[in-house]
C-alpha positions in Angstrom: -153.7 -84.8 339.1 -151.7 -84.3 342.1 -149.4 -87.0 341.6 -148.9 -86.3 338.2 -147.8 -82.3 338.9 -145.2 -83.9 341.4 -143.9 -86.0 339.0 -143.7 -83.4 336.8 -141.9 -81.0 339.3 -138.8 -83.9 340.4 -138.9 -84.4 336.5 -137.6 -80.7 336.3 -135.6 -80.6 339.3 -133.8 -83.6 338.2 -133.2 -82.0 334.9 -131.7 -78.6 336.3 -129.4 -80.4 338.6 -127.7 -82.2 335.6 -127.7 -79.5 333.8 -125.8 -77.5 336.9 -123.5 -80.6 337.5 -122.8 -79.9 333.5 -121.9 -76.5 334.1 -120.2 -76.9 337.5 -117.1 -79.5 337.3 -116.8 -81.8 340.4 -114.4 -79.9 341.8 -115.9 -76.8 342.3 -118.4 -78.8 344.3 -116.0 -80.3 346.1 -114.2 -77.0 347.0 -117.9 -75.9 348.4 -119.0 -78.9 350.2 -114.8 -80.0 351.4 -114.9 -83.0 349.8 -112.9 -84.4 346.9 -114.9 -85.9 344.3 -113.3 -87.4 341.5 -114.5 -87.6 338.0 -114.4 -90.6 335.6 -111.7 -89.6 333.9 -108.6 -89.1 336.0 -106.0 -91.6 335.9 -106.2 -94.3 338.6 -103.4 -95.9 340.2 -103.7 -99.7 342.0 -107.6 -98.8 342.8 -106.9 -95.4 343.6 -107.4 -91.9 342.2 -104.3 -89.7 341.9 -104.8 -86.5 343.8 -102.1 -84.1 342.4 -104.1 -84.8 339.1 -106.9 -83.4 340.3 -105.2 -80.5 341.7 -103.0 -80.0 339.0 -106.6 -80.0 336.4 -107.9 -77.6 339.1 -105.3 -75.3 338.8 -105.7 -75.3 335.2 -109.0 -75.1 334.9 -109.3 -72.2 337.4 -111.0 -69.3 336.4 -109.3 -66.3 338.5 -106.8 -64.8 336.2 -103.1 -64.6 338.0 -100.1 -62.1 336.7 -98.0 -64.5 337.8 -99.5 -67.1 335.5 -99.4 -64.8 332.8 -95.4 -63.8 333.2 -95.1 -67.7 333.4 -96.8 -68.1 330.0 -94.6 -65.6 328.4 -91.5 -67.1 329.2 -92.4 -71.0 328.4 -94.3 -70.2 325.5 -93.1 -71.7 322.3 -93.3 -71.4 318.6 -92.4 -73.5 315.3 -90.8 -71.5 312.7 -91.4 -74.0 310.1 -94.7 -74.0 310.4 -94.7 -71.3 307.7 -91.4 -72.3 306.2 -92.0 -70.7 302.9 -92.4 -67.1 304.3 -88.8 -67.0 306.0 -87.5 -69.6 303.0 -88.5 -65.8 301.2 -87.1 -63.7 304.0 -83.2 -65.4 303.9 -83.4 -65.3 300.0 -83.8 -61.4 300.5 -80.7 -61.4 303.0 -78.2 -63.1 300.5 -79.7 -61.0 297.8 -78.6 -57.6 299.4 -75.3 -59.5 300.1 -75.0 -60.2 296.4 -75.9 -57.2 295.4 -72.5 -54.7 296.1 -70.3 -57.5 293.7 -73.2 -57.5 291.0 -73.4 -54.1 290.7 -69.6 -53.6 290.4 -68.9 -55.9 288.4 -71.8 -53.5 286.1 -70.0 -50.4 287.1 -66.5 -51.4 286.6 -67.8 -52.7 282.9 -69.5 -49.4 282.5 -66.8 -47.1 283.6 -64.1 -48.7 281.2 -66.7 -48.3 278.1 -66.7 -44.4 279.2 -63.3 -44.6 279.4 -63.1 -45.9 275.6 -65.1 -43.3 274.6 -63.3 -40.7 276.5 -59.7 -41.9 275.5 -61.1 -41.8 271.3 -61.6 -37.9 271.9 -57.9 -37.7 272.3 -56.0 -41.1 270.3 -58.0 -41.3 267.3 -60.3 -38.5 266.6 -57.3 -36.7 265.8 -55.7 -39.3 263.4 -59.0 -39.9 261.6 -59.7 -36.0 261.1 -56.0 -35.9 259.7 -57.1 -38.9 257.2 -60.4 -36.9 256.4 -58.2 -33.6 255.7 -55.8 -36.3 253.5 -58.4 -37.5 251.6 -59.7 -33.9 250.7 -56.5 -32.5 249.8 -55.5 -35.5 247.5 -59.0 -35.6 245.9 -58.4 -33.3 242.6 -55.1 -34.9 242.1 -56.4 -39.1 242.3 -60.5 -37.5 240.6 -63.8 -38.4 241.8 -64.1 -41.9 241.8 -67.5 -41.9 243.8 -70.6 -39.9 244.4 -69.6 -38.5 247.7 -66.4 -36.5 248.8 -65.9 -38.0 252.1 -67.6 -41.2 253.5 -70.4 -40.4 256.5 -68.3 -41.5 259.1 -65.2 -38.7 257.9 -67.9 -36.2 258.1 -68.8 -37.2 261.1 -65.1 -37.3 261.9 -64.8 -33.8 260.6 -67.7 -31.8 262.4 -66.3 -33.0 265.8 -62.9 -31.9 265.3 -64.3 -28.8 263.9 -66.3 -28.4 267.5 -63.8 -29.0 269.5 -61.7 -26.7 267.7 -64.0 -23.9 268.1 -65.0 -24.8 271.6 -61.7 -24.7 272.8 -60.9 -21.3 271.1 -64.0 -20.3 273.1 -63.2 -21.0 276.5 -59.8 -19.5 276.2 -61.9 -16.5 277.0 -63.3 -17.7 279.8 -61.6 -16.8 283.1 -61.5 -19.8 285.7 -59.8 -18.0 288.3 -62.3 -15.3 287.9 -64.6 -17.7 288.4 -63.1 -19.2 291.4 -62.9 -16.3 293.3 -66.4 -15.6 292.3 -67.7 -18.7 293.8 -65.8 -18.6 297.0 -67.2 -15.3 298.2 -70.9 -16.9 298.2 -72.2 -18.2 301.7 -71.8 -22.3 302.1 -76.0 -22.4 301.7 -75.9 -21.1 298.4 -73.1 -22.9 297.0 -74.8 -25.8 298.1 -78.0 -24.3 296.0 -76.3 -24.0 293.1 -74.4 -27.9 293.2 -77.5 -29.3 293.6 -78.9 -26.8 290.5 -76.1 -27.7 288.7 -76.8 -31.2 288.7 -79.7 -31.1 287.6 -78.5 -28.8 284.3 -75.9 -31.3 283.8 -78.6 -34.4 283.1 -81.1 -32.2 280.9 -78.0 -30.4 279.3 -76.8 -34.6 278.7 -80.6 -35.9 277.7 -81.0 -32.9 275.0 -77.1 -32.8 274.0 -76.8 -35.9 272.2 -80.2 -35.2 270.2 -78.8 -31.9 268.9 -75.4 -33.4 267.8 -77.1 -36.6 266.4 -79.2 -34.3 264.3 -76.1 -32.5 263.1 -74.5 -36.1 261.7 -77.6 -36.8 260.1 -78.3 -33.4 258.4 -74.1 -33.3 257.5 -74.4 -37.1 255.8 -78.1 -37.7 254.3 -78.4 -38.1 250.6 -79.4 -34.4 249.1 -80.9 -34.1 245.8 -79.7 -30.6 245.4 -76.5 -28.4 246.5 -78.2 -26.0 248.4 -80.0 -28.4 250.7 -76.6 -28.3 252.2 -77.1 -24.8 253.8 -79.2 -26.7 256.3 -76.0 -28.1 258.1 -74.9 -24.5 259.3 -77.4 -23.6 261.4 -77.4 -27.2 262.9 -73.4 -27.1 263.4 -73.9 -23.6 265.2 -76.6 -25.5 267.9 -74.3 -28.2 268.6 -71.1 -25.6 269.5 -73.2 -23.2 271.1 -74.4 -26.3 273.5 -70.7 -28.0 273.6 -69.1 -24.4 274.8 -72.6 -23.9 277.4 -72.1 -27.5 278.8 -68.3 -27.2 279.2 -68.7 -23.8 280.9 -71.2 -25.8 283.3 -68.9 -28.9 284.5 -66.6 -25.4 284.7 -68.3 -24.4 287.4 -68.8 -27.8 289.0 -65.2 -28.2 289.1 -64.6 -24.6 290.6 -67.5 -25.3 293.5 -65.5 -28.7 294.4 -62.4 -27.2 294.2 -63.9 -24.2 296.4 -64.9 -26.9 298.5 -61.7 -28.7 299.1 -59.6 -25.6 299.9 -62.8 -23.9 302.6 -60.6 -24.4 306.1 -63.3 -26.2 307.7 -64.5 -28.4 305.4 -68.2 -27.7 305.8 -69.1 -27.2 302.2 -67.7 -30.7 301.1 -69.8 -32.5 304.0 -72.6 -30.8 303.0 -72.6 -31.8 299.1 -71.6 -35.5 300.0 -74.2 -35.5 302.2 -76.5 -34.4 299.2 -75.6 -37.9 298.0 -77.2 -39.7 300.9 -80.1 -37.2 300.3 -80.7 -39.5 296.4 -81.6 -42.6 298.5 -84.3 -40.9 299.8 -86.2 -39.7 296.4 -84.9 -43.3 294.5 -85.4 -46.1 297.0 -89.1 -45.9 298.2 -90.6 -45.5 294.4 -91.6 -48.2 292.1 -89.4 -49.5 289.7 -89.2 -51.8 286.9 -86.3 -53.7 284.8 -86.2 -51.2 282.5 -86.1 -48.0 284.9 -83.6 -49.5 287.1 -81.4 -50.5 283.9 -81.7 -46.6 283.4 -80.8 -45.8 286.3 -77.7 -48.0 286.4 -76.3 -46.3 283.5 -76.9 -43.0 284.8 -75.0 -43.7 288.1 -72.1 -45.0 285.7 -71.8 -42.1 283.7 -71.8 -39.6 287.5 -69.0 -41.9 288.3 -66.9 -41.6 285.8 -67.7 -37.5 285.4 -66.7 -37.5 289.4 -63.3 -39.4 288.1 -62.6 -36.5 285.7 -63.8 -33.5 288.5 -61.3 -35.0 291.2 -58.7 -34.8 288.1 -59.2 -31.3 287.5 -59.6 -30.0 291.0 -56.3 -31.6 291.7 -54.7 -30.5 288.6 -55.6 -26.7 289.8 -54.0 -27.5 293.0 -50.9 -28.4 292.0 -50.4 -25.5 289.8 -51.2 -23.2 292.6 -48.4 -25.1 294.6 -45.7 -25.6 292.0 -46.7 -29.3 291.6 -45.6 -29.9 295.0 -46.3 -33.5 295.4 -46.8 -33.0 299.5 -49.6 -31.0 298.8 -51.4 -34.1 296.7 -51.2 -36.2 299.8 -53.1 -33.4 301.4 -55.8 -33.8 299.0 -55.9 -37.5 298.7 -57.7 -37.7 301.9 -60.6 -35.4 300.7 -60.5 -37.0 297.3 -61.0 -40.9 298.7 -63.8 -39.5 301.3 -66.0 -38.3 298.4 -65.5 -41.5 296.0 -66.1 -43.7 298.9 -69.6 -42.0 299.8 -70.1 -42.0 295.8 -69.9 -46.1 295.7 -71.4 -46.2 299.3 -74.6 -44.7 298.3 -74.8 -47.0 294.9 -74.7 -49.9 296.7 -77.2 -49.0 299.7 -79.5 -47.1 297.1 -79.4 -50.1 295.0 -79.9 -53.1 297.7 -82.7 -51.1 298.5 -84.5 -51.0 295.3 -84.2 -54.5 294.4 -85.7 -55.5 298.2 -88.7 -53.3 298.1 -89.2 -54.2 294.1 -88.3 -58.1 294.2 -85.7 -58.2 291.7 -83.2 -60.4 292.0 -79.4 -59.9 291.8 -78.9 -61.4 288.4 -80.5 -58.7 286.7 -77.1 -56.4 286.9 -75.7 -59.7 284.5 -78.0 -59.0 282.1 -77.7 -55.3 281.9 -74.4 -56.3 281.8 -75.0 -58.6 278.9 -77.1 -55.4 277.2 -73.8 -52.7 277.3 -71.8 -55.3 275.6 -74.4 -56.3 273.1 -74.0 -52.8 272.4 -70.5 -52.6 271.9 -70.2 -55.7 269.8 -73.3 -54.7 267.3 -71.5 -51.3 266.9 -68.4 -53.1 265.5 -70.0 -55.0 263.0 -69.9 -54.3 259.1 -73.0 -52.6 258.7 -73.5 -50.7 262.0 -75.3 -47.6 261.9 -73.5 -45.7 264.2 -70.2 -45.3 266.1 -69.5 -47.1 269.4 -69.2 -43.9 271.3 -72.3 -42.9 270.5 -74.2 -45.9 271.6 -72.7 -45.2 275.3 -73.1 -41.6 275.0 -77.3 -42.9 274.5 -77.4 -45.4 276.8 -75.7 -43.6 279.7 -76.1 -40.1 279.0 -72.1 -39.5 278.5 -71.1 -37.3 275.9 -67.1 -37.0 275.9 -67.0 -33.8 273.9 -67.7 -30.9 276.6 -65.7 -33.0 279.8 -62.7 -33.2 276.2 -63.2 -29.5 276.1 -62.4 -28.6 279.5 -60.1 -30.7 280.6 -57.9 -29.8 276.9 -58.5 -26.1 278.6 -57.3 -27.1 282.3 -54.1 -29.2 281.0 -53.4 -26.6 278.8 -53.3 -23.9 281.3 -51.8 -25.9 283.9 -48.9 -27.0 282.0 -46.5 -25.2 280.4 -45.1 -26.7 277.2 -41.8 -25.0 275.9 -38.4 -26.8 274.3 -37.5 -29.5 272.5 -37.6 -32.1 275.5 -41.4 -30.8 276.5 -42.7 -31.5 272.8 -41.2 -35.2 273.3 -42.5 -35.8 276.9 -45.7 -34.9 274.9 -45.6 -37.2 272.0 -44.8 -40.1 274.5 -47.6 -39.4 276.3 -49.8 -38.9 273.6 -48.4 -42.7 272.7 -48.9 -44.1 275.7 -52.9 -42.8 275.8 -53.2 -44.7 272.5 -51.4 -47.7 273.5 -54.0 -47.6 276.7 -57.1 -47.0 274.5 -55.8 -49.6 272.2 -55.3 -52.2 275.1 -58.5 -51.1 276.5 -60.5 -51.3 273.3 -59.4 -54.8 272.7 -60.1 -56.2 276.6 -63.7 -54.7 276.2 -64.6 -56.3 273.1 -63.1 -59.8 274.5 -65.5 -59.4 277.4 -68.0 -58.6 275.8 -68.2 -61.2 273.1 -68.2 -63.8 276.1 -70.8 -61.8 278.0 -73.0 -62.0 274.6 -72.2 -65.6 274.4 -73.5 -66.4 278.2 -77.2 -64.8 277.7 -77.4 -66.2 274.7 -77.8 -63.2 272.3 -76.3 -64.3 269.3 -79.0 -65.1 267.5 -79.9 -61.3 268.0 -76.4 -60.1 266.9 -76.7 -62.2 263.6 -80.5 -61.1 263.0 -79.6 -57.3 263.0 -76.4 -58.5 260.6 -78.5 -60.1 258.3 -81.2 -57.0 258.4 -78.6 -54.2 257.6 -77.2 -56.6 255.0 -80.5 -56.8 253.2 -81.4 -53.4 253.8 -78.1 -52.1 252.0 -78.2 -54.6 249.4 -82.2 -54.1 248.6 -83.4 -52.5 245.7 -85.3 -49.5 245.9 -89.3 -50.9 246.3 -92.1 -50.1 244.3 -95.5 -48.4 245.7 -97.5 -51.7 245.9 -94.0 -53.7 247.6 -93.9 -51.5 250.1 -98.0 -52.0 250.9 -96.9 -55.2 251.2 -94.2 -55.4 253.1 -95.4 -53.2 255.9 -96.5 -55.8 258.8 -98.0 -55.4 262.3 -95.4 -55.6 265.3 -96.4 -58.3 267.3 -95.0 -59.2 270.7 -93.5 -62.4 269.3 -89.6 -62.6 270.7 -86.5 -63.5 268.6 -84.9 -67.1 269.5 -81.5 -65.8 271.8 -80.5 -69.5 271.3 -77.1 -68.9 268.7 -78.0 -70.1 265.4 -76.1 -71.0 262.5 -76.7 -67.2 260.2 -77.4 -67.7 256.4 -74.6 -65.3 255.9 -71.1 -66.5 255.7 -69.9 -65.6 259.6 -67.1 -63.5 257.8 -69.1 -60.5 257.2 -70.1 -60.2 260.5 -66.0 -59.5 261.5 -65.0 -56.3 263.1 -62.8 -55.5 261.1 -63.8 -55.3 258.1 -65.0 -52.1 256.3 -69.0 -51.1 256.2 -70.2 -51.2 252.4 -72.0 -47.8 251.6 -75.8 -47.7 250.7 -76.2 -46.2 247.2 -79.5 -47.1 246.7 -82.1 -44.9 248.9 -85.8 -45.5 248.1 -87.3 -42.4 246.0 -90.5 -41.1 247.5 -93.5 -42.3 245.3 -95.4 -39.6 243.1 -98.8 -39.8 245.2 -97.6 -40.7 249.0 -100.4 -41.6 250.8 -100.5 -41.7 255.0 -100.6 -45.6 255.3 -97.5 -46.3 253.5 -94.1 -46.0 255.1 -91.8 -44.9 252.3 -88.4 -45.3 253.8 -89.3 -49.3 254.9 -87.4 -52.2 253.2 -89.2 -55.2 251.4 -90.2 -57.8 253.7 -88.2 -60.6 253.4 -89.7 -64.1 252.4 -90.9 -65.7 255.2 -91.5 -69.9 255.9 -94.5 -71.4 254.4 -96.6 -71.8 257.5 -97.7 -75.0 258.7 -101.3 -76.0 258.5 -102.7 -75.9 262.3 -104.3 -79.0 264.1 -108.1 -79.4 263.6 -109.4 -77.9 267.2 -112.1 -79.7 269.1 -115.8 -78.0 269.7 -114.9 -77.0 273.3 -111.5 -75.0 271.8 -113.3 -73.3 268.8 -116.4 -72.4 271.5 -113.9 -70.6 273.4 -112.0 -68.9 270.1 -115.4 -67.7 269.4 -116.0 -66.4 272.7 -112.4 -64.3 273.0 -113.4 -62.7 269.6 -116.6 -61.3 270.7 -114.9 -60.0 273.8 -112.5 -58.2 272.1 -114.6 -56.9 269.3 -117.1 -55.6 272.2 -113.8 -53.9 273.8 -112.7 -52.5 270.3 -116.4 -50.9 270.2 -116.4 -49.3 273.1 -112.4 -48.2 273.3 -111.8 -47.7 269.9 -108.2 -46.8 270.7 -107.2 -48.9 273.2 -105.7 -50.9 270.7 -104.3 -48.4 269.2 -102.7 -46.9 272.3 -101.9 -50.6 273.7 -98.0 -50.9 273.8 -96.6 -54.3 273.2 -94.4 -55.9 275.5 -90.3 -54.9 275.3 -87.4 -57.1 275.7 -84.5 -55.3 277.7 -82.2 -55.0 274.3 -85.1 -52.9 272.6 -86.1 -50.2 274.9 -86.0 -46.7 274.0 -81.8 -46.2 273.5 -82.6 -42.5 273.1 -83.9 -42.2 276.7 -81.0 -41.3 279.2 -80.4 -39.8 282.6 -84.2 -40.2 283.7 -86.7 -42.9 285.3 -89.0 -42.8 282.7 -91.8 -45.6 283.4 -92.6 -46.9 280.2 
């Protein structure tokens, strides 16, 4: 028994001391006992150990931490960038995208500001000649007899209710005093002057946003088909809205004009560094939201349309200057300095406000291309034969730019400025009146080159010849029949048109821009018992392809059919409107055109 516990006891004392030389490296026993002992595998060298190997794993090994060790780590310690090569790959893409972005986005506002200048320019070159043609055409009509159903064609009306505006408008601000209100705004404190820029922004985008509703409502009212006369009483109190707003949004770039010009003539220049830096406050509220395609396309067009109304401010503000100073042209190089400071911050805060937005929001710079691509879309489907509206229009909705009140004003502000009197003052007048249609004309004609090429580079002439063909068949239609129209009425789908150009079953000819519009005589009558479901005022479907028959599916691909149909049944049970509220997906050419001057997140 005895020599079996004593076994048992050397057994365990053999086991702790491997289990201590385990846990104690050789040369901490060696530091305790003064000896080196070497373990099996260091290098040896001609039958002998090498010693600075030993110290050297000693001193790494050793478990006393040293500052100086530490400062030593820090400044040898490397690191492989392209051990996560995708994630700065990401980060460099971002730098050249910012780069990109101030040439994208002029190249958009550049494009943008000469459509507003079109638009503009038409107020003044041929509003007036096509309003003489209307006033023609009525004078003439009892001699040549009716030879239609209508009086004037839509478009003269049209042409007729905005010369008759601006008519009246201008009549009405001839009682409006600006230097009255000049000298009203200067004797307010810097603070609130700065208050009421600021609130007059604001006025100016809902004042824009609800504007083109009202007069868009007037054209319709003034040109739908009536079944009787007096239906035609209904115009009156429309035309009476849209000059009451025209005369109330003229008075409010009025007073715009007469704070900047306040503002440029104040000694120490305080107010003007104040509202431009009101520009630099906009990056704040735009840059650190959320925004899609479609928002920042909005947005785009809004910043186009506040730099062209900037354009025509500076204009006025320097027009009232030189008046005050007998057109002394010294005094204009005093106010160009002031002038150039406030554009410059103007396209200085586009840019950063817009390199900004597409970091944080991961859109890339060749979205400015297409929204490019969109404006002139726009121009060139307004010039075809059937369009349904005027080209000024469609940038007065897309940007928010309606040319009538900024017409008013500045008609009222070069009429008061200059003084027109002899012979030689009505010529210097007619040339220049030549020279602003010559521009338009020259201006009109580069536009629609460009744009036809930028339609042609995103592919969307398939579009441009589907909306052809649609308004030809909706004009040349006859009216449909109860049960047609039941028919004819199909779900939207999310299905996309082919942008490839294709080969249009009507002759390329009536698509020209030049060629007149063919009136639509024959309107669909409203069926006897109109029920909720059917959509009187659609037009027949047209034929579509025969459909080919599908492939037979395998059991796996039919399981699986079966499967998504009970899901969305069991969804449609207990969400009965989901589908109902469930918007399809919109390409950039069909978002709301009626929504301008906002963010509105669709």
């Amino acid at each position: 028994m005895a020599d079996a516990s004593g076994t048992e006891l050397s057994d365990e004392k053999e086991a702790d001391g491997e289990r201590k030389s385990k846990l104690n490296p050789p040369w901490d026993v060696a530091s305790k006992s003064g000896k080196v002992v070497i373990s099996s595998p260091l290098p040896e060298t001609l039958g002998f150990y090498d010693i600075s190997a030993v110290r050297r794993e000693r001193r790494d090994h050793s478990a006393d931490p040293s500052l100086t060790r530490f400062v030593c780590t820090e400044l040898t310690r490397g690191y492989f960038l392209e051990h996560n090569e995708a994630k700065y790959t990401e980060r460099r893409e971002r730098v050249y995208t910012c780069m990109r972005i101030p040439k994208e986005l002029e190249k958009l506002m550049v494009f943008g500001f000469f459509l507003c200048v079109d638009a503009f320019l038409y107020v003044f070159t041929l509003l007036p000649l096509r309003v003489l043609l209307a006033l023609l055409r009525l004078l003439t009509l009892p001699c040549c007899g009716f030879s239609g159903s209508r009086l004037l064609q839509p478009a003269q009306v049209c042409d007729m209710l905005k010369g008759l505006i601006l008519v009246l408008c201008f009549s009405m601000m001839h009682y409006v005093d600006y230097s009255m209100m000049y000298h009203l705004i200067r004797g307010q404190s810097v603070i609130k002057l700065y208050i009421i820029f600021n609130m007059l922004e604001v006025a100016d985008r809902l004042f824009s946003s609800f504007g083109q509703d009202i007069l868009d409502a007037l054209y319709w009212t003034a040109t739908e088909p009536k079944e009787r006369k007096r239906d035609s009483i209904g115009v009156i109190p429309h035309f009476l809205m849209a000059v009451f707003y025209v005369f109330l949004h003229a008075i409010l770039i009025m007073v715009q004009a007469s704070t900047l010009n306040v503002a440029f003539n104040s000694h120490n220049k305080s107010l003007l560094t104040i509202m431009m830096s009101s520009n630099f406050v906009e990056i704040k509220g735009s840059v650190f939201k959320k925004f899609e395609k479609n928002n920042l396309f909005q947005m785009s067009n809004s910043d186009i349309k506040e730099r062209f109304t900037s354009h025509v401010l500076m204009l006025i503000v320097c027009l009232r200057n030189m008046e005050q100073f007998s057109w002394n042209l010294e005094h204009l190089w005093v106010l160009f300095p002031d002038v150039f400071m406030v554009l410059t911050s103007e396209v200085a805060v586009d840019i950063i406000k817009h390199a900004f937005i597409t970091k944080f929001n991961d859109i890339t710079a060749d979205v400015y291309s297409e929204y490019r691509a969109s404006l002139a879309f726009d121009l060139v489907s307004s010039r075809q034969k059937n369009a349904y509206t005027d080209y000024s229009d469609s940038v007065a909705r897309r940007m928010g730019f309606i040319p009538l009140p900024l017409a008013v004003l500045l008609i009222r502000v070069v009429m008061s400025s200059v003084k027109v009197r002899g012979a030689l003052s009505y010529t210097c007048v007619l040339l220049f009146y030549l020279g602003l249609l010559t521009l338009k004309v020259l201006n009109s004609i580069v536009l629609l080159g460009k744009s036809c090429v930028y339609v042609k580079r995103a592919n969307m002439e398939g579009k441009l010849f589907q909306k052809a063909q649609q308004a030809t068949a909706s004009s040349s239609a006859k009216t449909p029949s109860k049960g047609d129209l039941t028919t004819s009425i199909a779900p939207s789908g999310d299905s996309k048109v082919n942008q490839s150009p294709s080969t249009p079953s009507v002759p390329p000819s009536s698509f020209s821009v030049t060629t007149q519009p063919t009136p639509r005589l024959d309107f669909p009558s409203l069926p006897s018992d109109p029920s909720p479901s059917v959509a009187p005022h659609l037009p027949p479907a047209t034929p579509s392809e025969p459909e080919q028959p599908a492939p037979p599916l395998s059991k796996e691909e039919e399981e699986e059919e079966e499967e998504e149909e009970e899901e969305a049944v069991e969804k449609e049970a207990r969400d009965p409107s989901a589908l109902k509220h469930r918007a399809p997906k919109k390409d950039l050419l069909e978002i709301d055109r009626f929504t301008i001057c906002g963010n509105r997140i669709n």
